[in-house]
C-alpha positions in Angstrom: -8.1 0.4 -5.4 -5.8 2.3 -7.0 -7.1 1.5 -10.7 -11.0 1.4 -9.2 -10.0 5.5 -8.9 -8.0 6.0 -11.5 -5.1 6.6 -9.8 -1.7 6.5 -11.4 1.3 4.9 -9.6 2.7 8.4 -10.0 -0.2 10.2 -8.6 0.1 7.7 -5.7 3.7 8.8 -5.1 3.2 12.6 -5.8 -0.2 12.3 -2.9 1.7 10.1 -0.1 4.8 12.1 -0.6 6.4 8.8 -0.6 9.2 7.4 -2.8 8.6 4.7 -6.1 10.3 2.1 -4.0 7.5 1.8 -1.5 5.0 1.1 -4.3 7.2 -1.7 -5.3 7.7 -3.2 -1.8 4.2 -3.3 -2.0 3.6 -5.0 -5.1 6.1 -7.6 -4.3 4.5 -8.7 -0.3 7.5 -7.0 1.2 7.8 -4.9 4.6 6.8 -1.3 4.7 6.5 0.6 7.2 3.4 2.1 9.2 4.3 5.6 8.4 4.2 4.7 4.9 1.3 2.7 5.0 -0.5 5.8 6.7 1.0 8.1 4.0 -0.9 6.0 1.5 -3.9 5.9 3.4 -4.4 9.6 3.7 -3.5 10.2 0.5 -6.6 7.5 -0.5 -8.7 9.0 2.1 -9.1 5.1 3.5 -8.5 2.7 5.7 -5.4 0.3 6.3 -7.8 -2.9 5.7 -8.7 -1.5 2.4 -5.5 -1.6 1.0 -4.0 -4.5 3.1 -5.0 -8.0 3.6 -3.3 -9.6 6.6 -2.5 -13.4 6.3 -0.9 -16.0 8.8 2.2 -17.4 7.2 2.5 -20.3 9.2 -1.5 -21.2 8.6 -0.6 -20.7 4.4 2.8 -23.2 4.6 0.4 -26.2 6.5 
């Protein structure tokens, strides 16, 4: 999304008010929190399902 906008990494972090290590939780699958994740929501003026895709582990290992 963010490169469909033109949106730098940086721009990301200066909008959401949030700190470069979220951006890299993210890249890497890891946990972030909700607050975050609606930080970076606003700041995209979108929704959570546009920037997340939810997948059942357990489903993926069979």
């Amino acid at each position: 999304m963010l490169i469909d906008e033109g949106i730098s990494n940086s721009d990301l972090l200066e909008r959401a008010q949030i700190s470069a290590n979220i951006i890299t939780r993210m890249k890497r699958n890891r946990y972030i929190s909700l607050e975050s994740i609606e930080k970076i929501c606003c700041a995209l003026d979108c929704c959570v399902d546009d920037i997340l895709e939810f997948n059942d582990d357990a489903k993926d290992a069979k």
